[in-house]
Steps between C-alpha positions, in 0.01 A plus 500: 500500500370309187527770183187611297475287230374746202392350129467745223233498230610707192526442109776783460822351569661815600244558738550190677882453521488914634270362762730222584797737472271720785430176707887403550558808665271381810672218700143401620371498178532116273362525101312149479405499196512725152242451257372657158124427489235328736365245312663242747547735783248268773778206376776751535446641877447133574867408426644859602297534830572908546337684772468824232372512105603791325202490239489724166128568377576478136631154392502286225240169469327627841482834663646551858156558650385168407800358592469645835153329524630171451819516740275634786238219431800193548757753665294707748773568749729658271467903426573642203613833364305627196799694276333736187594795349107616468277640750169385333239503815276151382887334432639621823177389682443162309842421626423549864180332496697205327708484839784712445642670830661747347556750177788691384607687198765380266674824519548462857625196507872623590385750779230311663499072430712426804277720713217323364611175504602519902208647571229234340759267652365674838160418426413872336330571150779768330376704224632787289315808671310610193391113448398457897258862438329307179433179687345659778309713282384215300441316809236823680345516142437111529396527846317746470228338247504081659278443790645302736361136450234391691513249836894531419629391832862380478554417876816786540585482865557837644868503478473371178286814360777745666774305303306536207389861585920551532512325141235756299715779667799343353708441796773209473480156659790655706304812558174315559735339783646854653122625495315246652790392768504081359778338314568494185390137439207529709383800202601234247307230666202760484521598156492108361208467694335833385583334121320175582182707651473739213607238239785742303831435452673889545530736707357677215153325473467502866537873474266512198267286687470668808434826362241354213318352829551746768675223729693759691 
C-alpha cells in the first residue's frame, strides 16, 4: 500500500519537527515536505506531491486561508488540514469555504492528528467537536437567509443526490459505500462528478452548497 504523503505548513519550528516526530511513528504515514511560510507553497506541493497539507492559519507574508485558496485552485485533489489554536467562527468558516476538508485544534494535535489524518485520507471532513457545532451553526444561519438561486438545475442523477445527501450528513466515502451497498470507487467516481456539476472543489462547498440551495 502506497503511504500518505503529508506536507506541513507552519512558521514555528518546534511545531513542525513535533509533527514530524508524530508522523514517524505511523509506518503508513511519509512527511513530503516541511515548510515555514506559504508564499511558494502552489511551487512547493508541485515538487513534494503529498496527498495531505497540514496548514497553520497564521503565517508570515500570506495567511493559511489564502494559501488554501490558491492550492485548491492549481491543487484541487489534494485535502488539507486547517491547524489553529483559535476558534474564531468567520476564521474557522473562511477556511472551509476556501476548500479545507478538515479543522483541528493545535492543542489536539497529539491526541487526535493521526485520527484525522486517516480519516480525510478515507474521504471524511474531521473536525474538533466544538469547531464541527460552529460550522454547522454558521452554515443553518447562512442557509437560513440565501434563497436558493433561481432555474439552478445542476443535472444530479438520482444516485448522485443520495451520495451527496450521505456527504451533508457527514458520512465517509467508505461509509457512503457501506450505506448505499456500491464500492468504494464507484462513491469516488460519484463525488468528482458531483464537483464538476456543482462547480466546488470540497467536500466542504458541496456541503455548503447544497444546503444554501436546498439540493437535497
Amino acid at each position: 500500500m502506497m503511504p500518505i504523503r503529508i506536507a506541513i505548513f507552519d512558521d514555528n519550528n518546534s511545531i513542525r519537527d513535533s509533527i514530524a516526530m508524530l508522523l514517524q511513528t505511523e509506518k503508513e504515514f511519509e512527511l513530503a515536505g516541511s515548510f515555514a511560510h506559504v508564499l511558494d507553497c502552489v511551487d512547493d506541493l508541485k515538487t513534494c506531491k503529498p496527498d495531505i497539507v497540514l496548514m497553520d492559519i497564521e503565517m508570515p507574508g500570506m495567511n493559511g486561508i489564502e494559501a488554501v485558496r490558491l492550492i485548491k485552485q492549481a491543487l484541487p485533489d489534494i485535502q488539507i488540514l486547517m491547524q489553529t489554536v483559535f476558534e474564531d467562527d468567520d476564521r474557522v468558516f473562511d477556511s472551509i469555504c476556501a476548500g479545507a476538508s478538515g479543522y483541528i485544534l493545535k492543542n489536539q494535535l497529539n491526541s487526535r492528528l493521526i485520527h484525522f489524518i486517516k480519516e480525510l485520507k478515507l474521504g471524511g471532513s474531521p473536525m474538533s467537536p466544538s469547531i464541527a457545532r460552529k460550522v454547522l451553526t454558521k452554515m443553518q444561519e447562512i442557509s437560513a437567509v440565501l434563497k436558493p438561486e433561481a432555474d439552478n438545475d445542476y443535472k444530479l442523477s438520482s444516485r448522485e443526490k443520495d451520495v451527496l445527501t450521505c456527504i451533508v450528513n457527514g458520512l465517509s466515502h467508505k461509509m457512503i459505500a457501506d450505506e448505499l451497498n456500491i464500492s468504494y470507487e464507484t462513491v469516488r467516481s460519484h463525488v468528482k462528478k458531483i464537483y464538476e456539476k456543482l462547480h466546488v472543489v470540497s467536500i466542504s462547498q458541496a456541503v455548503f452548497k447544497a444546503l444554501k440551495e436546498k439540493l437535497v
